[in-house]
Every structure is written in C-alpha cells, then in structure tokens.
C-alpha positions, 0 to 999 in steps of 0.5 A: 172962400174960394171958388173951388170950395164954394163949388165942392160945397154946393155940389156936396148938398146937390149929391146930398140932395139940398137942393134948396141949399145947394142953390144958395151956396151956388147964389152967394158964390155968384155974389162973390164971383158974378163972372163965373161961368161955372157957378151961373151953369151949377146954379142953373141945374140945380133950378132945373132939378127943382123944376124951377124953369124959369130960373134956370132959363135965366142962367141959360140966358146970362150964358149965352152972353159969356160961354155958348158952349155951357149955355148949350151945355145946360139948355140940353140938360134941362130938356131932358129933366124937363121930358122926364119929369113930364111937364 
C-alpha cells in the first residue's frame, strides 16, 4: 500500500465514525511510513477525538521535532475539541 491509500482508509473510517479503527490504520501506516509527518498529524486528531490527550500530545510532540507548523496545526486543533468536550 501506499501512502495515499493508507490516508484515504483511515480518513474513510474517521468520516465514518471508527475511530478506533481509523487509528490503527493511521498506526500501521506510521509503521510502514514513520517519517510522515501527515499520518503522525492524522494520528493525533483521531487521539483528540477520542479524548485521548495524552496520545495526542505525543504526536504533538514527535511534530515538533519535524513539522512546527502541523505540530501547531494539531495543538490548535486539539484545544478547541478539548474546550468543547468540557474537560
């Protein structure tokens, strides 16, 4: 598989709501691909949306490393899930 499948997959069960699944499609794709930026970004929504911060915030942080500008990207975005989720 390629990179692209791999996204349109996990984005497919996201939409669908699988978060579950959508993220270990994101995980196997980061063991095939563990530079891509992208999927370390796709990865860490799907963590924000099933509340899983601390996930997520490692994604943020392997980010930060490679790509500030998604690394900021995601930190934004997972603020405002977290606000409007209550926690």
């Amino acid at each position: 598989r390629n990179l692209r499948t791999w996204c349109r997959m996990g984005d497919f069960l996201l939409k669908a709501g699988l978060h579950q699944e959508a993220a270990a499609v994101f995980r196997d794709a980061i063991d095939t691909f563990p530079d891509s930026t992208w999927l370390h970004f796709k990865l860490g929504k799907v963590h924000g949306l099933m509340g899983d911060g601390g996930a997520a915030a490692m994604q943020v942080q392997f980010l930060n490393g490679t790509n500030q500008a998604l690394a900021a990207q995601l930190a934004r975005r997972l603020t405002v899930e977290k606000g409007t989720r209550g926690y």
